[in-house]
C-alpha positions as CSV (number, residue, x, y, z in Angstrom):
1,X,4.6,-27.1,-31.4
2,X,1.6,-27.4,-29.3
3,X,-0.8,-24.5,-29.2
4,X,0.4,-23.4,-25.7
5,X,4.4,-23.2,-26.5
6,X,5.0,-19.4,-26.2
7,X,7.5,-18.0,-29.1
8,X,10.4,-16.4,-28.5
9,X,8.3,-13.0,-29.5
10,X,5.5,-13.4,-27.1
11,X,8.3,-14.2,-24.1
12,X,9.7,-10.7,-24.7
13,X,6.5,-9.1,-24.9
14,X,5.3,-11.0,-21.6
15,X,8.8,-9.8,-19.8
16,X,7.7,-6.3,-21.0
17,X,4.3,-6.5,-19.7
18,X,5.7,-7.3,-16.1
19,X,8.7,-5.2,-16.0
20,X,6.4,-2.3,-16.7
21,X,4.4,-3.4,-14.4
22,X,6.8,-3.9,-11.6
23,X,8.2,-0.1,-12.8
24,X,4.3,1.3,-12.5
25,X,4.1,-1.1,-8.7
26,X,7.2,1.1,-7.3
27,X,6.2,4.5,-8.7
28,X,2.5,4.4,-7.4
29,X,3.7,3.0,-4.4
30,X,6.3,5.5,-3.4
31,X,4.1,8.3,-4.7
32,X,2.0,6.7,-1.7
33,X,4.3,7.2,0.6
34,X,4.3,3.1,1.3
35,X,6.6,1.0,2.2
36,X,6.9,-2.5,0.3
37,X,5.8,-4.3,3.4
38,X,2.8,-2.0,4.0
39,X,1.7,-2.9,0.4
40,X,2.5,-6.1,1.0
41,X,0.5,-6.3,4.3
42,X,-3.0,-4.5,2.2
43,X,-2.5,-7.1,0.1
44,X,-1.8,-10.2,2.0
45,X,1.7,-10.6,-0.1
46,X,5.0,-10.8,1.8
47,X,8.0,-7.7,1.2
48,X,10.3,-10.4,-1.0
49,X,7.2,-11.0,-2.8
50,X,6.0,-6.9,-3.9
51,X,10.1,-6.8,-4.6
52,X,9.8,-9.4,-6.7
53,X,6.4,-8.1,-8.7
54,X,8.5,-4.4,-8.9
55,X,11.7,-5.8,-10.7
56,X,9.3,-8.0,-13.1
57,X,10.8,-11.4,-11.8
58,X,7.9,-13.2,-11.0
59,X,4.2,-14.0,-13.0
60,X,1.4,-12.9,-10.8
61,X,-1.9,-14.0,-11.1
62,X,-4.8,-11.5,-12.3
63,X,-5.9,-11.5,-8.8
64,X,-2.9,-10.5,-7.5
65,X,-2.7,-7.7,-10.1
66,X,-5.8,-6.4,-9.1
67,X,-4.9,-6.2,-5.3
68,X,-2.1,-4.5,-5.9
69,X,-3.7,-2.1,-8.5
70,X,-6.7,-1.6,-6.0
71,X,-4.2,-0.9,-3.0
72,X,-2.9,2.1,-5.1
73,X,-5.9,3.3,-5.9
74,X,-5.3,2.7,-9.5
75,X,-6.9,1.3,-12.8
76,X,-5.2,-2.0,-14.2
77,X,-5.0,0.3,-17.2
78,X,-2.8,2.6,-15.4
79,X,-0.3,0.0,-14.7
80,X,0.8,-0.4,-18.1
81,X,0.8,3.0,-19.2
């Protein structure tokens, strides 16, 4: 198994990690008052794509995170809390 192979363990934890992350995305947002295209639009991300981030069906780059996190004024921290 090459040292890059993900086990069945660490793909559940990662599908964790970005559902609540996705959860965290929608709450903040809507606690905003924002729409998924007005995120979308602070951070240069199409609607399908914050949809996508908010149900946890898509890996996002740490960039990405942190646009999203900065847009809604929170902590990357927060997001997995």
């Amino acid at each position: 198994m090459s040292k890059n192979a993900m086990l069945p363990e660490s793909q559940k934890a990662v599908q964790l990690l970005k559902v609540q992350f996705g959860l965290n995305v929608k709450r903040y947002r809507k606690n905003a008052s924002l729409s998924q295209l007005e995120l979308g639009q602070k951070t240069g991300q199409t609607q399908p794509q914050i949809s996508a981030i908010e149900n946890g069906r898509v890996n996002i780059s740490f960039e990405k995170m942190a646009l999203v996190t900065f847009a809604l004024k929170k902590t990357i921290s927060d997001m997995f809390l």
